[in-house]
N, C-alpha and C positions, 0 to 999 in steps of 0.2 A: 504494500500500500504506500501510496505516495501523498502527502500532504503540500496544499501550498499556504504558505504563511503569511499572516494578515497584522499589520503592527501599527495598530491606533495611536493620534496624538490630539492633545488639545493647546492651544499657545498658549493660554496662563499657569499649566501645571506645570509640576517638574518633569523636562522634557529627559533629560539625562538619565531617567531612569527605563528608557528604551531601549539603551545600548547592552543594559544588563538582562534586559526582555528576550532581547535578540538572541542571545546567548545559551541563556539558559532553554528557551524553546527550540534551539537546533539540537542542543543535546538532552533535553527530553526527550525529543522525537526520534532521533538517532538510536542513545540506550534503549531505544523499548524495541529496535528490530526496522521503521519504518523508514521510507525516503522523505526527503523534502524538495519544494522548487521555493526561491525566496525574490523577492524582485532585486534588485543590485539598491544598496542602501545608498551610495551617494546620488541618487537620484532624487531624495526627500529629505527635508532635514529628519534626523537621526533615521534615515531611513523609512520614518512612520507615513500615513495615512493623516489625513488633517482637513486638509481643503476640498471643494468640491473636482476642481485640478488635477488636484494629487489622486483623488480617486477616479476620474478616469483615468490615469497615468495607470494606475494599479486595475483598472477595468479591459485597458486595450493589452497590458502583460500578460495576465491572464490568458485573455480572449489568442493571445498568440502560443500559449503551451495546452490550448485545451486539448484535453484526452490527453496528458501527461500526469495529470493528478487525480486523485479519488475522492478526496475532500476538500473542505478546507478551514484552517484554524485562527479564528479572530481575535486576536490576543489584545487583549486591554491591561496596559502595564499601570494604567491612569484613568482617569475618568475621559475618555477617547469623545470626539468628535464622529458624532453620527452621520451626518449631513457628508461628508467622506467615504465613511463605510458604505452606506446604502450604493452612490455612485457609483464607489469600486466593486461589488459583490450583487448588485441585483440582475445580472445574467450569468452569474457561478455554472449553474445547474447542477450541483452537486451539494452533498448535506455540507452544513457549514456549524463546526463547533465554538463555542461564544465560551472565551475562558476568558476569566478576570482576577487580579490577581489581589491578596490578601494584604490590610495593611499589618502594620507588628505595634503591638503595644510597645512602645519608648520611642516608638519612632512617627508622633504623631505630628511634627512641625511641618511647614508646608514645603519644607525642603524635602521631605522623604514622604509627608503621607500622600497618597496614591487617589482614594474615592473611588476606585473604579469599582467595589459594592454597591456604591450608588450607580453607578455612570452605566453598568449593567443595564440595569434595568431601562437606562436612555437608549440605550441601541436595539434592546428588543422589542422594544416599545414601536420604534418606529421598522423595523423589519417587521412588525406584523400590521403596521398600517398600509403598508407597500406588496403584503400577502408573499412574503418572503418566505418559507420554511426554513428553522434553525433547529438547532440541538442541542437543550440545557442541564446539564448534570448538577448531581450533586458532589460536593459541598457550591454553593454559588460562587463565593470564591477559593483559589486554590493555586497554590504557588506550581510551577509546572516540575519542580525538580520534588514532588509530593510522591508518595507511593499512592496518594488520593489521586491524583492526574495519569496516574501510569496507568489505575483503573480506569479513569477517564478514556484516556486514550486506546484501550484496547477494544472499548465499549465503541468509542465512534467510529474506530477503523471495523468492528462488525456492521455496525449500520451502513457503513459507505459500501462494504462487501455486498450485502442486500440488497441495496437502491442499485448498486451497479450491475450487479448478477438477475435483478428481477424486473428493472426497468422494459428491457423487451429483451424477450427470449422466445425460442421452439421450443413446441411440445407434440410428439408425436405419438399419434392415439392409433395403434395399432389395432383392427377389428371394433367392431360395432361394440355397443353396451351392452352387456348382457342381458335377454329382457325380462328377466327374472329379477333384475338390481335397480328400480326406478331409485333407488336411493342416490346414484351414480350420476344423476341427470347432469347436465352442466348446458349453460348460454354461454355459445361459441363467439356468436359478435360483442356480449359483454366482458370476453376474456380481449378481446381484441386490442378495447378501447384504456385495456390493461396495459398492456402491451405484449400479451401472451398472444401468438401465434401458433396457433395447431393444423398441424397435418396431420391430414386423415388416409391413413389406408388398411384395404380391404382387407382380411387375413385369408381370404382363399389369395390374395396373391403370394402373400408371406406360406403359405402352402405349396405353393407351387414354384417357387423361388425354392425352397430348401428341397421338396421331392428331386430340384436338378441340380444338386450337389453330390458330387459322390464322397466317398469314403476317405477316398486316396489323395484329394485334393490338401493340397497344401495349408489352405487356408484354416479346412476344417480340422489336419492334423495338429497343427498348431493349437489353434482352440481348444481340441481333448486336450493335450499337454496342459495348455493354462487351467482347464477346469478341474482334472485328475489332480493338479497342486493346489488349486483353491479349498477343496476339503476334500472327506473322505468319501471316497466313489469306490470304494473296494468291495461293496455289494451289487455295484449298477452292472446288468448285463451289456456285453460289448455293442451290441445295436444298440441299444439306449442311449450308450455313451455319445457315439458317434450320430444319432438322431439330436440329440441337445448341443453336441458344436455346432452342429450344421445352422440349428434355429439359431443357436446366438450368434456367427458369422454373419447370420444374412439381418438381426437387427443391426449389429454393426455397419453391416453398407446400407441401410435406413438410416442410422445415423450420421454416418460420413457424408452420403449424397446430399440429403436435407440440412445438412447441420444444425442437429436435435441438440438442443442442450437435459431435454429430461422426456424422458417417455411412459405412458402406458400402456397396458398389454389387456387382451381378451386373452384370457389364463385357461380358461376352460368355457366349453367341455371339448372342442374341437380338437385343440393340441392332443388329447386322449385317446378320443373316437377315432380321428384321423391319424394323428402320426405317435400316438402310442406312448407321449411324454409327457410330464407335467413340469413347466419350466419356471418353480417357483426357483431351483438354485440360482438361474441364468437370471434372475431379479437382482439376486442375492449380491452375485457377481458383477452386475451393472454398479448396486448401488455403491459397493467399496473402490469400481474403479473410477467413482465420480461422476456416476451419470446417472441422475435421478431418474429411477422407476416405479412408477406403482402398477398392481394386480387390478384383476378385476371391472380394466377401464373407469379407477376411479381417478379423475383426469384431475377434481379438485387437490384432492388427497397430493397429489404429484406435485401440484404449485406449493402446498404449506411443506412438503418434502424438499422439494429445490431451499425454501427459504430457511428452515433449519441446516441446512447442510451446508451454505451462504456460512450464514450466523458461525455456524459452531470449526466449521473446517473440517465435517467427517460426515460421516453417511447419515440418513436417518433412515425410517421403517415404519410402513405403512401397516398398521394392527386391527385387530377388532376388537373392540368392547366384548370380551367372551365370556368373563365368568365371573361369577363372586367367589370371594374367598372365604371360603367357614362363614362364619359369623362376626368379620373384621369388617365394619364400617366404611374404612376407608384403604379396604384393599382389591384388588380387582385382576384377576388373570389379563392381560395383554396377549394377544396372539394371533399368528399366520400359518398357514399349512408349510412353508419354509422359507421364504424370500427375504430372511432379513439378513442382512448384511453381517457377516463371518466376525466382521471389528465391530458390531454390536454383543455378539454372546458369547457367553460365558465360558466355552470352549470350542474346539473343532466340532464342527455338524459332522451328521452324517447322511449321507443320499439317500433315499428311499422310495419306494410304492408308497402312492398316495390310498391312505386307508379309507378316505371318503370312496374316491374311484374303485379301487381293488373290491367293493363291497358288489359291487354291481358288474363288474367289467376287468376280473386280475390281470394285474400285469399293463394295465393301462395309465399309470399314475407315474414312473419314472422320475425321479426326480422333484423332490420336496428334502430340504435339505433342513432335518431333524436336530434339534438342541436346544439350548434354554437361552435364553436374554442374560446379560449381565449383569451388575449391580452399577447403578450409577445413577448422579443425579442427571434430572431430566427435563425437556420441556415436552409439552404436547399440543397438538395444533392441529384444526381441521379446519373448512371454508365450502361455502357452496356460495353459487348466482342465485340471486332474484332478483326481480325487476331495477335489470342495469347492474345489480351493485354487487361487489364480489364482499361477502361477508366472512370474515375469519375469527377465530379465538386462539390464545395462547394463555397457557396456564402452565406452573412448575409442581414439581412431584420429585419422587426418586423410582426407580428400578431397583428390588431389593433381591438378597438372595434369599428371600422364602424359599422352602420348599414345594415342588408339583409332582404329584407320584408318576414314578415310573411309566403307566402307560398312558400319560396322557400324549396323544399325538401332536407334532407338527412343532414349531420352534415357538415359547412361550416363555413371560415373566411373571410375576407377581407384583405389581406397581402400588405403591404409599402413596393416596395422594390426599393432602388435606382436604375434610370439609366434603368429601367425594357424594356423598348422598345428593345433597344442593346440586351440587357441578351436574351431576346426571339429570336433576332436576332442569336443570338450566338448556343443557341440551339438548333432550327430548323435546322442551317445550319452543325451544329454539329453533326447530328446524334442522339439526347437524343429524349426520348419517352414523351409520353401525361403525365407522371407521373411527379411528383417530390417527396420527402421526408423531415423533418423537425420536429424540437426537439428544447425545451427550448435551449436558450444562444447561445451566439454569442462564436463561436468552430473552424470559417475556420482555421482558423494558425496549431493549436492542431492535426485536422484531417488531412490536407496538412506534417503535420509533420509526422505523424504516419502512414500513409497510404504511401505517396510518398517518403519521407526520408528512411525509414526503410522496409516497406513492396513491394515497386516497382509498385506499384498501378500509372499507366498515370493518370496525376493529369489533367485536361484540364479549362487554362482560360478562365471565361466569362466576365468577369470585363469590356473588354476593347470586343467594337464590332468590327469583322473581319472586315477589310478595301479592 
């Protein structure tokens, strides 16, 4: 991530304390892992931001390194000149973090004290009269060389991750909805005006695209090699193996050709009937190597899956609300017939016949890639359209290592989540599907930020049960 840096001045305060601004924010930004672009300081006195001038001076810089930075960081050493900033920053187009800096008790003379606690709230003030979107953390204010700023900063460089990664993106919906799942519904031109683009193809072509692969081909050898190390297939029959490269080779040139950034899949029943697999591993697999997938054609589910996986920098996993646990209020089985990502659980999977299929039809399930979720903390997130509007929730919980006896099938956790009765309440009455989603670390602020601040995304509370 790459920051560009913003350095407010006002001509009555003490300007001299810019030089020290300067400084201390390159090596904040630096120690924490990110880049920086900075304008050239003898361009402005002490290099800051002041006049209306000086901000476009600082409006056309920018405007000349756009798409070099991800954010950008407004740093007020003093009580800064708004009427500057607004100039310089109201065509950014990217999240803009407002740090201001602390004064120190003994240092209250007007040679060192600062204001910029007050002076804060002057520049947001008018960034939201101009309908600017910013990004306000806490502490309000906060020296940059703070282990409070280095939270700061890791938090805004997730959001900029987000807004950059979910601004416009492909989403490729492989096969129709299942019509058994109206839960799944989704508005394709309100995803649009998201900036989600979805490609839609048919799965009898994805049928007929893999029937003309052979064995020997290179492509698909290669693929068994990656899937035989991905986990354990030392039960999967040799046709199987080799029917599952095949399928995930040829999503692969779906997603190369299209350049899909995340997909969903028609998982059944045809993959079984027809080519005798069940490609929940080849989910599994997508989602660790960075390419968001969800089952079941649950195409919402994919979007709140891309934006945790944005957020956290790892996979996430598309589950079902499946079971209660004994008589624990706030615990609840999590689980999929096997598509969750390998760096989500708890140990190596292992490949199997799908026990729902094998009931009716043996030997048709191939591939459901069997184990437990991990322990970790968590977020969770799901979203559907209605009229126009793409509605989402995010809530924090943990992934626990309860125990789930032995036969229960398919890759499943035991999730904590506080207050969980209400929460169910809330989403039942809400509108949300059988689904939820969910990725290492606790993200709701970061996601609520990036998604509803910036992106327009209906954020909808569950925290608190409808009354």
């Amino acid at each position: 991530m790459t920051f560009a840096l913003y350095f407010g001045n006002r001509g009555f305060m003490p300007g001299e304390l810019i030089t020290g601004a300067r400084e201390d924010m390159i090596r904040a930004v630096t120690d924490a892992g990110y880049d920086y672009i900075a304008m050239d300081p003898a361009l402005t006195r002490y290099g800051a931001v002041e006049t209306r001038d000086e901000g476009r001076l600082y409006h056309d810089w920018l405007k000349a390194h756009e798409g070099e930075y991800d954010g950008v960081i407004l740093c007020m050493p003093i009580f800064v000149d708004e009427n500057g900033a607004i100039a310089a920053l109201q065509d950014a187009g990217v999240p803009i973090l407002m740090q201001a800096y602390p004064d120190e008790i003994g240092k209250m003379d007007f040679k060192h004290r600062r204001d910029a606690f007050c002076g804060k709230f002057s520049v947001t003030d008018v960034f939201y009269q101009y309908e600017i979107p910013f990004t306000v953390m806490k502490p309000h204010v906060v020296h940059p060389l703070s282990e409070a700023f280095r939270k700061n900063l890791d938090d805004f460089a997730a959001v900029c991750r987000v807004v950059k990664g979910m601004r416009r993106f492909n989403l490729g919906c492989i096969g129709a909805r299942t019509t058994a799942f109206k839960t799944v519904r989704f508005d394709e031109v309100t995803l649009q005006r998201y900036g989600i683009n979805v490609e839609s193809f048919d799965l009898s072509e994805l049928i007929f695209k893999v029937q003309g692969k052979a064995d020997d081909e290179a492509a698909v050898v290669q693929k068994k090699e990656r899937l035989c190390a991905y986990t354990d297939f030392s039960l999967v029959p040799e046709d199987k193996k080799n029917m599952l490269a095949k399928i995930s080779v040829v999503i692969d040139e779906y997603i190369a050709e299209y350049h899909l950034d995340a997909v969903t899949l028609r998982c059944w029943n045809e993959m079984e009937t027809i080519l005798r697999v069940c490609p929940c591993v080849l989910i599994s697999e997508l989602n660790d190597r960075g390419i968001t997938c969800s089952c079941e054609i649950d195409l919402t589910s994919a979007i709140t899956m891309r934006a945790l996986s944005l957020a956290s920098e790892g996979p996430a996993a598309c589950l079902d609300w499946n079971n209660n646990y004994g008589e624990e209020e706030n615990k609840a089985i999590l689980f999929h017939c096997g598509p969750v990502a390998q760096s989500l659980m708890a140990g190596k999977g292992k490949v199997t016949s799908h026990k729902m299929f094998d009931k009716g039809d043996p030997g048709s399930g191939w591939g459901t890639n069997e184990g437990r979720i991990g322990a970790f903390d968590m977020t969770f997130s799901n979203g559907f359209t209605e009229n126009g509007r793409l509605k989402v929730y995010f809530s924090e919980a943990k992934m626990t290592d309860a125990p789930i006896e032995k036969p229960f099938f398919g890759c499943g956790g035991v999730a904590e989540i506080p207050d969980l009765e209400n929460k169910l309440l809330r989403l039942a009455r809400g509108g949300f599907k059988h689904h939820t989603t969910i990725a290492r670390g606790h993200m709701k602020a970061v996601l609520e930020e990036a998604l509803g601040n910036y992106l327009g995304y209906e954020i909808v509370d569950i925290e608190e049960a409808r009354r």
